[in-house]
VOSE-762880 format. One record per atom (N, C-alpha, C): x, y, z; residue in three letters. Coordinates in steps of 0.1 Angstrom, whole numbers, padded with zeros to 4 digits, always signed. Layout:
XYZALA/...
end
This chain:
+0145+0233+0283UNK/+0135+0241+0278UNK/+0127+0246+0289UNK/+0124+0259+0291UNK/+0120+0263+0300UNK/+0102+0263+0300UNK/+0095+0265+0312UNK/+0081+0258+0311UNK/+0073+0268+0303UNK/+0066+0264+0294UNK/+0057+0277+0289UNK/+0063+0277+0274UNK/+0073+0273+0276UNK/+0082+0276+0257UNK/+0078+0265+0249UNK/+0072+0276+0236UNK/+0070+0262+0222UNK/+0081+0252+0220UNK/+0076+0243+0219UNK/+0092+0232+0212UNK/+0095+0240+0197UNK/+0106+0236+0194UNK/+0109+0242+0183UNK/+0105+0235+0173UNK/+0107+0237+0160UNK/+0097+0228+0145UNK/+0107+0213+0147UNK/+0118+0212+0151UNK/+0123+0198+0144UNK/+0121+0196+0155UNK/+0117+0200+0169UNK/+0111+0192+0182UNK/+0100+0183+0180UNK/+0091+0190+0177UNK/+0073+0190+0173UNK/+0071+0170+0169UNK/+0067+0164+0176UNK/+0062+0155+0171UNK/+0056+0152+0156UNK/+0058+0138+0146UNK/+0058+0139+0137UNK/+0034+0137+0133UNK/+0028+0143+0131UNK/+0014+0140+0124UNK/+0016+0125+0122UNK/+0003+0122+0125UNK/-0001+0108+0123UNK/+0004+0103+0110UNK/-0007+0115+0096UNK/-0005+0114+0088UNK/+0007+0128+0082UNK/+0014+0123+0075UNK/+0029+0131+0072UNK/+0024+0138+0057UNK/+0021+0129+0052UNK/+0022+0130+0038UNK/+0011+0123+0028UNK/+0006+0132+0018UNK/-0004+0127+0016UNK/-0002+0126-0002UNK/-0008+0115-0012UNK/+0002+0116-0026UNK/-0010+0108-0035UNK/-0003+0100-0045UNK/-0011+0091-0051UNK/+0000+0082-0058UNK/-0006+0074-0066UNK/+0003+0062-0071UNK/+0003+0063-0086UNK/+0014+0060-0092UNK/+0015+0060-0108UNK/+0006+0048-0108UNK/+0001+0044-0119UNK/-0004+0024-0125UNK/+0000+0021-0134UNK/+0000+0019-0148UNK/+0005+0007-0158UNK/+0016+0017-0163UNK/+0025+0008-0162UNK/+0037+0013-0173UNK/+0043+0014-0187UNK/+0048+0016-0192UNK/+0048+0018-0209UNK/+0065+0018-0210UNK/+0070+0018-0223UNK/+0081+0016-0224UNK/+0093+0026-0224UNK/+0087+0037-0228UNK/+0099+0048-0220UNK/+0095+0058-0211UNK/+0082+0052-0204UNK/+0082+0058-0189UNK/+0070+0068-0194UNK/+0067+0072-0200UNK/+0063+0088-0205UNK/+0048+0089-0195UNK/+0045+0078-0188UNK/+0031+0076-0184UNK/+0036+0084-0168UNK/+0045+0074-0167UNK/+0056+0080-0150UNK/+0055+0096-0152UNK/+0065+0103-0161UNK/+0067+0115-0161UNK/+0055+0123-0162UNK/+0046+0118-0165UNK/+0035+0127-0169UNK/+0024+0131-0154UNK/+0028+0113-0146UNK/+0022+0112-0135UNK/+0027+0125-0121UNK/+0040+0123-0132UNK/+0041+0133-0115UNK/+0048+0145-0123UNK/+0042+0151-0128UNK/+0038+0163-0136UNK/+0026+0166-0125UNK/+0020+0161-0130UNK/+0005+0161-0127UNK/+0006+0162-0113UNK/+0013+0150-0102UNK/+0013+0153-0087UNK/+0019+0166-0090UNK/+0031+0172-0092UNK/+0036+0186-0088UNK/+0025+0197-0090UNK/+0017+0195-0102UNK/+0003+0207-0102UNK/-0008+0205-0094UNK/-0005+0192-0086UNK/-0017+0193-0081UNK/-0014+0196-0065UNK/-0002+0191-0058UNK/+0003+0200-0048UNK/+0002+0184-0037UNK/+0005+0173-0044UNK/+0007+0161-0037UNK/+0022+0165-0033UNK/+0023+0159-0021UNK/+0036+0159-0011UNK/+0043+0143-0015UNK/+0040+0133-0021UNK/+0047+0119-0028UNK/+0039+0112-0033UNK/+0045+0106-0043UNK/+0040+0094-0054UNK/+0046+0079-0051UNK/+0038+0074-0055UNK/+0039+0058-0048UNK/+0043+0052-0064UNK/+0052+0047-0067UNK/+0059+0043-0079UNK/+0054+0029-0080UNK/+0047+0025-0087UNK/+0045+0012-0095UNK/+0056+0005-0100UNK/+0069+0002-0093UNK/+0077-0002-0100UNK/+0079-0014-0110UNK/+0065-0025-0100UNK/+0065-0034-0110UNK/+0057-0038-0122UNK/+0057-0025-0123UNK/+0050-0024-0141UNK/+0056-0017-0152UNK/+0071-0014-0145UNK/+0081-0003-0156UNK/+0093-0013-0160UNK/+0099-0023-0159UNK/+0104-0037-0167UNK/+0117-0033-0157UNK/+0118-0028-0147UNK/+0131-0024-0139UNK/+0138-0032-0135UNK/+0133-0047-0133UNK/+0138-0056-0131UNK/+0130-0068-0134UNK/+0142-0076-0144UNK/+0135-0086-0149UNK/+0146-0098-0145UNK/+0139-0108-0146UNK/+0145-0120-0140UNK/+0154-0119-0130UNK/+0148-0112-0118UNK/+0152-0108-0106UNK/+0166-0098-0109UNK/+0170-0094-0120UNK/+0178-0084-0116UNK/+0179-0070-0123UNK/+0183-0064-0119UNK/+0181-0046-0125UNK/+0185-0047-0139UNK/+0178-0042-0148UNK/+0182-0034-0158UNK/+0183-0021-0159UNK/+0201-0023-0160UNK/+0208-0006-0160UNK/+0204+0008-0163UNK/+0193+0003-0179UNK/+0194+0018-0188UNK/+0183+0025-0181UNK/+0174+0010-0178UNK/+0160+0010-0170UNK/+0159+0018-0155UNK/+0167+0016-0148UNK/+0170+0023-0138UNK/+0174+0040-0137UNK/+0184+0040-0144UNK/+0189+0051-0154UNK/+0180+0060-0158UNK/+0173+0058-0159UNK/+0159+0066-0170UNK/+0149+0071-0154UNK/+0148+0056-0148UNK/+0141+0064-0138UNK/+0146+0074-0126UNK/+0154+0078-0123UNK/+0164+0080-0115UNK/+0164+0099-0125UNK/+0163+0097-0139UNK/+0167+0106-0146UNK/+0147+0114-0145UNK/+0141+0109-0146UNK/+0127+0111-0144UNK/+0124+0118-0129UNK/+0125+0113-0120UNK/+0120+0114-0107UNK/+0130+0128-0105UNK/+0142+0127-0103UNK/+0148+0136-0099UNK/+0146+0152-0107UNK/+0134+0152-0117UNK/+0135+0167-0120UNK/+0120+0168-0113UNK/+0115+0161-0098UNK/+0103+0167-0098UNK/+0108+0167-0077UNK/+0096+0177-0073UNK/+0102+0180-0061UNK/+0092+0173-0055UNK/+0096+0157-0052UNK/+0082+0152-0043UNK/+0090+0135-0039UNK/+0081+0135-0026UNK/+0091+0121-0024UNK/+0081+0110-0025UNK/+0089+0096-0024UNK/+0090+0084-0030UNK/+0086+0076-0023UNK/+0072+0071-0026UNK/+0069+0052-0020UNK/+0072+0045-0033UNK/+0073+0033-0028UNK/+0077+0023-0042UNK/+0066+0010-0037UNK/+0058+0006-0048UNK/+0048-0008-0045UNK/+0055-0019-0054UNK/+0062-0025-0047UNK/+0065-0038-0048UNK/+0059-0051-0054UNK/+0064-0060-0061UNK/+0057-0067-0073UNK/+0049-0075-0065UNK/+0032-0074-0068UNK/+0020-0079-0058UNK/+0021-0093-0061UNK/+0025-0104-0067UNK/+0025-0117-0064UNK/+0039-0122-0059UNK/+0048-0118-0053UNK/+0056-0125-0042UNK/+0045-0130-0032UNK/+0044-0142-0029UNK/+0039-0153-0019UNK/+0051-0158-0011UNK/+0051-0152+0001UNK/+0061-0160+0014UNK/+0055-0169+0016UNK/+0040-0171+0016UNK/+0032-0184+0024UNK/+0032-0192+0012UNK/+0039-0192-0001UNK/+0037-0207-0009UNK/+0053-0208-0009UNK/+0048-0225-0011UNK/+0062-0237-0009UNK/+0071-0234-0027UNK/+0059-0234-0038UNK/+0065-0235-0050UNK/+0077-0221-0049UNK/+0091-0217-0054UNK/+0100-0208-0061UNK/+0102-0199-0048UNK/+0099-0204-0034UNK/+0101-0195-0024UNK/+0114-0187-0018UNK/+0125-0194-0025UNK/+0138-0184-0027UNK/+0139-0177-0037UNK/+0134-0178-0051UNK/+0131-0167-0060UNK/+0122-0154-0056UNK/+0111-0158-0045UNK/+0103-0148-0041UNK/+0109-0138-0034UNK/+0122-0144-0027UNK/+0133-0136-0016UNK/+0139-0127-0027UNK/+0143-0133-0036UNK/+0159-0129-0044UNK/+0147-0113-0050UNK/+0138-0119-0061UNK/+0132-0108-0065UNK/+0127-0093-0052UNK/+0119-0096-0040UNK/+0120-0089-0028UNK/+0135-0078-0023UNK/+0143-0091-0027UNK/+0160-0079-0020UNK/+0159-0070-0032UNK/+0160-0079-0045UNK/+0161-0067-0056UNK/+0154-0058-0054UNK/+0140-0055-0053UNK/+0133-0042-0051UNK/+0137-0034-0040UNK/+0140-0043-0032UNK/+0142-0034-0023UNK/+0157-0029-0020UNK/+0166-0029-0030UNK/+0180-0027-0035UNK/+0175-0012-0046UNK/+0168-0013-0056UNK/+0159-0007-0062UNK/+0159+0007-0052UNK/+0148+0002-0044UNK/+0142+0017-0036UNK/+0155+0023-0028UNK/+0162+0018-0019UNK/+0174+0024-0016UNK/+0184+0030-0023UNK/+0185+0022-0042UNK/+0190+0034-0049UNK/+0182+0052-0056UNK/+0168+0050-0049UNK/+0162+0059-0055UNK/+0158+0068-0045UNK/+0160+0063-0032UNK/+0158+0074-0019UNK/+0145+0067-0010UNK/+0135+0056-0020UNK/+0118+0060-0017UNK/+0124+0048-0002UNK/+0115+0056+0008UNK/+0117+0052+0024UNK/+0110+0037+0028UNK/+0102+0040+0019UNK/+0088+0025+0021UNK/+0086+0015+0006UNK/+0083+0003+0009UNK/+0081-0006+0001UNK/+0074-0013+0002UNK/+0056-0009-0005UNK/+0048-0021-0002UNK/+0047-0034-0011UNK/+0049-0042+0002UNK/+0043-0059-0003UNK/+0033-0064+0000UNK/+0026-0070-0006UNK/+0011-0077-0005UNK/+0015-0091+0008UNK/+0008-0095+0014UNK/+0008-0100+0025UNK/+0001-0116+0021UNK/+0011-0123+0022UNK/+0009-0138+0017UNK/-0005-0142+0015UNK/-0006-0158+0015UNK/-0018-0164+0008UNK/-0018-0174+0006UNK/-0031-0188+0003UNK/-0030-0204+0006UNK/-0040-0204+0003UNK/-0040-0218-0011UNK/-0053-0218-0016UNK/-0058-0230-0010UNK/-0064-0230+0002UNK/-0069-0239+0012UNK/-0070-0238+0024UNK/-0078-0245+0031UNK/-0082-0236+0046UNK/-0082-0247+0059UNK/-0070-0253+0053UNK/-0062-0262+0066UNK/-0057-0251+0078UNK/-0060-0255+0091UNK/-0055-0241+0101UNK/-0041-0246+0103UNK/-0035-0262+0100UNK/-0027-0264+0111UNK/-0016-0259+0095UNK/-0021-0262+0083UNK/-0012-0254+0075UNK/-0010-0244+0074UNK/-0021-0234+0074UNK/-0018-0219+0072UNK/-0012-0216+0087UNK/-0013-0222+0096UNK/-0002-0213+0107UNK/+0017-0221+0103UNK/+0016-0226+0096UNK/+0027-0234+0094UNK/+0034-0224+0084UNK/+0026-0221+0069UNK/+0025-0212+0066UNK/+0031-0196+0070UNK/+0020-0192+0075UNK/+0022-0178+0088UNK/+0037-0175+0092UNK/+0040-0189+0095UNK/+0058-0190+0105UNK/+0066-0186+0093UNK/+0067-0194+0081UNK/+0074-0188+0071UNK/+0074-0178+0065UNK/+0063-0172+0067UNK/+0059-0159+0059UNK/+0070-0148+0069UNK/+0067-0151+0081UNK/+0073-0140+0095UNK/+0088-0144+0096UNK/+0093-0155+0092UNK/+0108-0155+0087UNK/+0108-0150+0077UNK/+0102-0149+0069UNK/+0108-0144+0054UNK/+0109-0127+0053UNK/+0098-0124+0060UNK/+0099-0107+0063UNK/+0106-0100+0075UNK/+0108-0115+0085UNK/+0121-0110+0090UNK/+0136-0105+0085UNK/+0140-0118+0076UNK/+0149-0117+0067UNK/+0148-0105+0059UNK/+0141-0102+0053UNK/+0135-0091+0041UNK/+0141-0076+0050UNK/+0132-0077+0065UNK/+0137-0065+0069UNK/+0151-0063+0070UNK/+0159-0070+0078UNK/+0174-0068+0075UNK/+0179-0064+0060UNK/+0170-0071+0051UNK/+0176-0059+0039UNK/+0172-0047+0039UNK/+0159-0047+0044UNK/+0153-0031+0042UNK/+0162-0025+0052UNK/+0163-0024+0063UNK/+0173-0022+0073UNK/+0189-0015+0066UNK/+0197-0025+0056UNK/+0208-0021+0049UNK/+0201-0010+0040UNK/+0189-0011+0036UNK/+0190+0001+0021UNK/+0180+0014+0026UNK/+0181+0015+0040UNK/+0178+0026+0047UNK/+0157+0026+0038UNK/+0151+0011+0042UNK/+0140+0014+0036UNK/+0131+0003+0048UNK/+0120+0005+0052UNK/+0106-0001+0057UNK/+0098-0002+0047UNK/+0096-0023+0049UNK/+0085-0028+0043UNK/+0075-0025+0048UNK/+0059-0022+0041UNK/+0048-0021+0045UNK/+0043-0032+0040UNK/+0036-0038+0046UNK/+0030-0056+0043UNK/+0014-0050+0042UNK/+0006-0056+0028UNK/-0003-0049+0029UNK/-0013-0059+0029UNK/-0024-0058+0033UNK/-0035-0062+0038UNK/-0045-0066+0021UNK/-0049-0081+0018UNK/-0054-0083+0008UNK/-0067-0088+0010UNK/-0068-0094+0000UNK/-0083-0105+0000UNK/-0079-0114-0008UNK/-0095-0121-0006UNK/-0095-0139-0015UNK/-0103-0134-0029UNK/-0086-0132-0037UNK/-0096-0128-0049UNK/-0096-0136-0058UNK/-0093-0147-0055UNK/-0097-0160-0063UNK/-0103-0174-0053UNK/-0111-0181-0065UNK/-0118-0194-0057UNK/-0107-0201-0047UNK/-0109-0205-0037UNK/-0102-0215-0027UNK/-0092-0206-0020UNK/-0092-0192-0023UNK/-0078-0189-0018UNK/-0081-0180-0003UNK/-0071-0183+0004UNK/-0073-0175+0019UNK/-0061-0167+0024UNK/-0067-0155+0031UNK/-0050-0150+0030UNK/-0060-0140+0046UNK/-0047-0133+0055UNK/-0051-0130+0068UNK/-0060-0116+0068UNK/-0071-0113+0078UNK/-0078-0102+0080UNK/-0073-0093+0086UNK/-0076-0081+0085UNK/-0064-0068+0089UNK/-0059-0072+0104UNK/-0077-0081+0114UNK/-0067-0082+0126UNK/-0054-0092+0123UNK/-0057-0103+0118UNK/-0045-0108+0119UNK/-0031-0109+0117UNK/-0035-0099+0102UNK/-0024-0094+0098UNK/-0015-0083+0107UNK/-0021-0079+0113UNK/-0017-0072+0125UNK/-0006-0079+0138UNK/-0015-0092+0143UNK/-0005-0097+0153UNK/+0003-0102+0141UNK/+0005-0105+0133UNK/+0016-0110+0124UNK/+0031-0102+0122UNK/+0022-0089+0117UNK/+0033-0077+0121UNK/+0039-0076+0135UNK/+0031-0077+0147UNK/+0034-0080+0160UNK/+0047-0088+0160UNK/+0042-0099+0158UNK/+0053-0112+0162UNK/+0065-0109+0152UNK/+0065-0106+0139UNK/+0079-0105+0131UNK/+0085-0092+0142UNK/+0081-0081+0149UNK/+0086-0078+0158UNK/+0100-0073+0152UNK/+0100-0067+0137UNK/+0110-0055+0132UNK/+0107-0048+0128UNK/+0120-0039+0130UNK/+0118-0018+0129UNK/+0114-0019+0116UNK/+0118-0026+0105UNK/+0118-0020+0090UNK/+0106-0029+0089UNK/+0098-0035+0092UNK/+0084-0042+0091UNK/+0072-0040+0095UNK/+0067-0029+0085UNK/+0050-0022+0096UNK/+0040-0032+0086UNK/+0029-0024+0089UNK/+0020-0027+0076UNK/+0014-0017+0067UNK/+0009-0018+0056UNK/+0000-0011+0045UNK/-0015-0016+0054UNK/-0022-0006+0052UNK/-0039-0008+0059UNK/-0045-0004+0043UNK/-0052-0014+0033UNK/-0059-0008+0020UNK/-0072-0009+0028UNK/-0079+0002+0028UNK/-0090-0001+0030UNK/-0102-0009+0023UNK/-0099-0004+0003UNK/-0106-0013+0001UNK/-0106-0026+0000UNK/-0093-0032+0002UNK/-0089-0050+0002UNK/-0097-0050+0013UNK/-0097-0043+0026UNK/-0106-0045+0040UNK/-0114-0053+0040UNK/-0123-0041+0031UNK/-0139-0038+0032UNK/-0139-0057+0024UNK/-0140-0056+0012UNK/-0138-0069+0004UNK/-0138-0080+0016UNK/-0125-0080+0023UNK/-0125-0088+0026UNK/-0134-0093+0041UNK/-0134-0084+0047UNK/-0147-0083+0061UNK/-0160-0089+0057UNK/-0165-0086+0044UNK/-0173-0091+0038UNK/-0174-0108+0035UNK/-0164-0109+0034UNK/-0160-0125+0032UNK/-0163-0130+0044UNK/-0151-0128+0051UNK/-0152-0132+0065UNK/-0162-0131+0075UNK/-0173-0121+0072UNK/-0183-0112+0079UNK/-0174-0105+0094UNK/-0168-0102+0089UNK/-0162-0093+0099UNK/-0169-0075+0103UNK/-0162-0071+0115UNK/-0168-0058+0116UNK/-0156-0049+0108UNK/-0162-0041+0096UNK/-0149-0038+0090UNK/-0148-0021+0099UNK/-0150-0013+0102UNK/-0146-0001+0113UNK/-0138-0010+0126UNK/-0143-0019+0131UNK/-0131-0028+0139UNK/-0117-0031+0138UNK/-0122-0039+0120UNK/-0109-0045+0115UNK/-0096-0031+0113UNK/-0100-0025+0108UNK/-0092-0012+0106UNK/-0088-0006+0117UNK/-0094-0006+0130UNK/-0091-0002+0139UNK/-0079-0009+0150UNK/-0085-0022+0144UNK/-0076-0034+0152UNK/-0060-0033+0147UNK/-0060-0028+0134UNK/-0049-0033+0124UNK/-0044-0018+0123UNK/-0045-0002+0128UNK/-0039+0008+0128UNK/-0024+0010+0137UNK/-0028+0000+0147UNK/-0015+0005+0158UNK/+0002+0002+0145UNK/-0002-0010+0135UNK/+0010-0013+0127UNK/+0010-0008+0117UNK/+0005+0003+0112UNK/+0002+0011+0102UNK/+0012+0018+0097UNK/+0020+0020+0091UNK/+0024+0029+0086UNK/+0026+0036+0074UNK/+0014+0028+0065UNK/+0012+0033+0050UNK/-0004+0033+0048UNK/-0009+0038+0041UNK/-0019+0037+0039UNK/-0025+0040+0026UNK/-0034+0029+0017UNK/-0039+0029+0006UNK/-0055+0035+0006UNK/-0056+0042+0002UNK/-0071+0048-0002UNK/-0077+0049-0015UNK/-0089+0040-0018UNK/-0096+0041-0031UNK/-0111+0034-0020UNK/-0117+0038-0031UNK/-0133+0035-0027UNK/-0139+0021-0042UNK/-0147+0013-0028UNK/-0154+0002-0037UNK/-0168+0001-0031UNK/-0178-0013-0034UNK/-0187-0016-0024UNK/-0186-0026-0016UNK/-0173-0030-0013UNK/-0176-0038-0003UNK/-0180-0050-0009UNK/-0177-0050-0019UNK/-0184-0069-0027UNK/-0172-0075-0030UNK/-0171-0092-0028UNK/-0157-0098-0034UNK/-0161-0098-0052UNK/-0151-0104-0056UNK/-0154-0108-0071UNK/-0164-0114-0073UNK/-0167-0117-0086UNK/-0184-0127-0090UNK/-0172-0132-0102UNK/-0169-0142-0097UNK/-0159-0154-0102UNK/-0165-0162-0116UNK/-0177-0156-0122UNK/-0186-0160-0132UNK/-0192-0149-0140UNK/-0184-0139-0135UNK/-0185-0124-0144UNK/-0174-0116-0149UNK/-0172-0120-0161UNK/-0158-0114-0170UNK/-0156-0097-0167UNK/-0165-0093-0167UNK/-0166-0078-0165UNK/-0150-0072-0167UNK/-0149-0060-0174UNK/-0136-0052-0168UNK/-0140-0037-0166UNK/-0133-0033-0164UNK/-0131-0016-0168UNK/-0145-0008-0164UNK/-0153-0001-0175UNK/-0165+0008-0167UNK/-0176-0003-0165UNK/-0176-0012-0173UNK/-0188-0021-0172UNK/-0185-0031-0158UNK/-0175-0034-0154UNK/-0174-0038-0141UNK/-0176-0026-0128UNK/-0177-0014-0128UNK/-0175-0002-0120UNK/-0190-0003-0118UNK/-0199-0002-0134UNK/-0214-0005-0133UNK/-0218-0017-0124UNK/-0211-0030-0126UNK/-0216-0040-0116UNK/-0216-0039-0104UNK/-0202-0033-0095UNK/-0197-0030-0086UNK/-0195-0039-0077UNK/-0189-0053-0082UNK/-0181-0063-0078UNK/-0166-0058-0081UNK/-0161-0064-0069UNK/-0143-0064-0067UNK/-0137-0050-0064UNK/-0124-0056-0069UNK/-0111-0043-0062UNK/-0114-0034-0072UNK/-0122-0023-0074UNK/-0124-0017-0083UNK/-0116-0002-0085UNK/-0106+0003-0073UNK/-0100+0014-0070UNK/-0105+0029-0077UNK/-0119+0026-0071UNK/-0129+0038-0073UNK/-0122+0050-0066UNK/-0124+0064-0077UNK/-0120+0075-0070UNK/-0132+0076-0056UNK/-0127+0081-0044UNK/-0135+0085-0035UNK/-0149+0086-0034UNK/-0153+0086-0025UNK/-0166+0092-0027UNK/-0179+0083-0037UNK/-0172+0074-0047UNK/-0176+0063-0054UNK/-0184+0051-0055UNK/-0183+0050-0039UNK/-0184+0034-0038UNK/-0195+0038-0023UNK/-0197+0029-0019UNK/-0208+0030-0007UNK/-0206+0021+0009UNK/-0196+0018+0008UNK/-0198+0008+0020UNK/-0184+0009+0028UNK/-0177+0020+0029UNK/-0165+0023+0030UNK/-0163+0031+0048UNK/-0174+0040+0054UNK/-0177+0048+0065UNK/-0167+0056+0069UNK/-0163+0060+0063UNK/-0148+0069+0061UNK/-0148+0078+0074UNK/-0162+0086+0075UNK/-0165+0095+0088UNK/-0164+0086+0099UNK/-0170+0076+0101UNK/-0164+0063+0111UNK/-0154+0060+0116UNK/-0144+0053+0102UNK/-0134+0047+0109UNK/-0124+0054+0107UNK/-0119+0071+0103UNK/-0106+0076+0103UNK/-0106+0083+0113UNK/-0116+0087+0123UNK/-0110+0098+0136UNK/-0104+0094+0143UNK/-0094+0098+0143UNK/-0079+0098+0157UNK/-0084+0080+0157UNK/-0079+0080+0142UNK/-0069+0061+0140UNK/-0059+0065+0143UNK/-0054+0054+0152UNK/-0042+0053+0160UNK/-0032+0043+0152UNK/-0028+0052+0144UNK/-0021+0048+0131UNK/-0004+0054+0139UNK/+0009+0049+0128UNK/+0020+0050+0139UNK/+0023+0065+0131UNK/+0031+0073+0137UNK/+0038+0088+0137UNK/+0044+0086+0120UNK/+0042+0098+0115UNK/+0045+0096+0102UNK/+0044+0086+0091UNK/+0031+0082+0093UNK/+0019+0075+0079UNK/+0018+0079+0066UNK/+0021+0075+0055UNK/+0023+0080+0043UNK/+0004+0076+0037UNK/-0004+0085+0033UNK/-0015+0083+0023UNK/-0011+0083+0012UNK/-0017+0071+0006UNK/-0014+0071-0011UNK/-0031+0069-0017UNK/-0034+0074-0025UNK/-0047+0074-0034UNK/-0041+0065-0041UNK/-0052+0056-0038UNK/-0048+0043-0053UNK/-0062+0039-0064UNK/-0063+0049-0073UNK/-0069+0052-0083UNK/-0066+0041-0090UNK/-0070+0036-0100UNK/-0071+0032-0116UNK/-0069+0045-0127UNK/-0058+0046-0129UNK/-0053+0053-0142UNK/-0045+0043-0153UNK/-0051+0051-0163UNK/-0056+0069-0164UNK/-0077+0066-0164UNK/-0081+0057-0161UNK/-0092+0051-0162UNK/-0101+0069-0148UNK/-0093+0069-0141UNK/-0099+0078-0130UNK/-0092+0088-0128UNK/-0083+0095-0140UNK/-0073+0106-0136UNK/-0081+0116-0136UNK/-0094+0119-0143UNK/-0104+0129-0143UNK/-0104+0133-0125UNK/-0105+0119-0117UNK/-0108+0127-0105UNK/-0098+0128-0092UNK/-0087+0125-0097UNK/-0079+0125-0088UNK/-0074+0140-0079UNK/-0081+0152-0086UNK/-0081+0167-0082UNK/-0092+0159-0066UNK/-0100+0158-0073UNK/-0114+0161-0062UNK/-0111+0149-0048UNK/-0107+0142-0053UNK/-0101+0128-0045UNK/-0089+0131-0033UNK/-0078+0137-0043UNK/-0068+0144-0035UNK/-0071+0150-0021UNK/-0081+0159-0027UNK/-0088+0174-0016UNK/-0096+0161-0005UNK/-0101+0148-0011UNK/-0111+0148+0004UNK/-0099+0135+0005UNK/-0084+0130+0003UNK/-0075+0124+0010UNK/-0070+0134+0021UNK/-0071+0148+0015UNK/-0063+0155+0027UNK/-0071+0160+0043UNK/-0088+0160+0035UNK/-0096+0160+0047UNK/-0095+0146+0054UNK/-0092+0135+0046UNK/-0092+0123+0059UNK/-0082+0124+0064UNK/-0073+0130+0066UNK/-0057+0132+0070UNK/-0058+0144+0080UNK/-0072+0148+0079UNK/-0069+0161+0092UNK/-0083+0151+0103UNK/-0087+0141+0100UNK/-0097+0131+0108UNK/-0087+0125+0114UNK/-0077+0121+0109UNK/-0069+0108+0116UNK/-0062+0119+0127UNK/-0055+0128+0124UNK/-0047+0139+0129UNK/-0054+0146+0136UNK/-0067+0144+0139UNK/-0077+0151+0147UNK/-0073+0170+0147UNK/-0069+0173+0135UNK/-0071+0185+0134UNK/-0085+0193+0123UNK/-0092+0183+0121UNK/-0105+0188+0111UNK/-0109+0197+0117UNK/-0116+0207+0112UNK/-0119+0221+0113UNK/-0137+0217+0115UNK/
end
């Protein structure tokens, strides 16, 4: 290429952030909630949907059901948008109880997303209800064999796990802070094994920890390569407050997956400019629906403004 000349479009480096979408949530029995979801992404001009797989019955007792699959495969393919898949949130690599069941169920999804195309597959990042160090690093080692392992299958079904960043959302339980979860990602040290960065599990959890949460995110971007966005305040659970649905939103304790803009303790103008997140980052809006479909228009529009912060193209 001569000096002075544009690279051509499939030269061009890939945007931080690639693609920007939202996520289906509860599933129903012949899907009608799925198809309607990404109805709705195609009108609203999302570039991918993050599939809730484990709330559509696609696999039960670790293995596929046919018609079940069948149906989704028959759904997804009349709409023009591509595919993350969130993987069943209580697989635990760091517990000793059914720890080969946790694998067997893991290949299946991720056997799953390879038959469906979707490129990523988030898993929730282990956990120990006790705060022995010399156990949870003992712990730790198994968790980074098991998602070693895991990646060699992601590796066969042409898919990258995203390992996602949680909290202690129950008494006694401890699980790693984005920095850690970061050198963890480090040390498993495979292609098909990045991480998910949720910002609100973060915030929750910095709080716990009293951590700096614009740090923690910062520390935990270089292994990024998915990213969850909803807004909360930054409070863990109140383990003595039943609360659900709007009357918990009014409290504003926990994982509340507030549309945008919602919640107050999140510094969004802080911690997204030129995050040094890896080349082609998938954004997912992770709303509570249909509890917050009202705003997933307005939510959308300021996911795509944080996507021109990270991309350092804001206007």
């Amino acid at each position: 290429m001569s000096q002075g000349m544009s690279q051509r479009p499939n030269d061009m480096p890939k945007p931080r952030i690639s693609d920007v979408g939202f996520c289906t949530w509860a599933g129903s029995p012949d899907m009608v909630e799925m198809a309607e979801t990404l109805t709705l992404a195609g009108r609203l001009g999302a570039d991918v949907v993050e599939l809730s797989l484990c709330d559509e019955d696609i696999i039960v007792g670790c293995k596929v059901i046919p018609d079940r699959l069948r149906r989704l495969k028959d759904i997804i393919k009349n709409h023009d948008l591509r595919y993350t898949v969130h993987g069943p949130g209580y697989v635990n690599f760091m517990a000793t109880d059914d720890f080969d069941r946790n694998k067997k169920l893991c290949r299946t999804f991720l056997e799953v997303c390879g038959e469906i195309g979707a490129k990523s597959m988030v898993m929730h990042t282990g956990y120990c209800m006790h705060d022995d160090e010399a156990v949870m690093e003992d712990r730790y080692a198994q968790q980074r064999d098991a998602y070693h392992e895991m990646g060699e299958v992601a590796r066969s079904c042409g898919v990258t796990i995203c390992v996602e960043n949680i909290f202690d959302y129950a008494e006694g339980m401890r699980t790693a802070s984005p920095t850690k979860l970061a050198s963890e990602i480090r040390e498993i040290g495979h292609p098909n094994v990045a991480a998910t960065l949720d910002f609100g599990h973060a915030a929750i959890q910095c709080t716990i920890d009293q951590l700096d949460y614009v740090q923690e995110c910062r520390a935990m971007a270089p292994q990024v390569r998915h990213l969850h966005v909803h807004d909360n305040f930054g409070l863990p659970p109140n383990y003595n407050n039943l609360a659900s649905g709007a009357e918990a939103a009014a409290f504003g304790y926990d994982d509340l997956h507030l549309p945008v803009g919602w919640g107050d303790n999140m510094h969004w103008e802080e911690t997204l400019p030129d995050l040094a997140l890896m080349d082609g980052t998938t954004m997912i809006l992770e709303l509570r629906l249909p509890q917050y479909a009202h705003a997933l228009e307005d939510s959308l529009a300021r996911a795509r403004h944080f996507a021109t912060l990270i991309n350092g193209t804001a206007s």
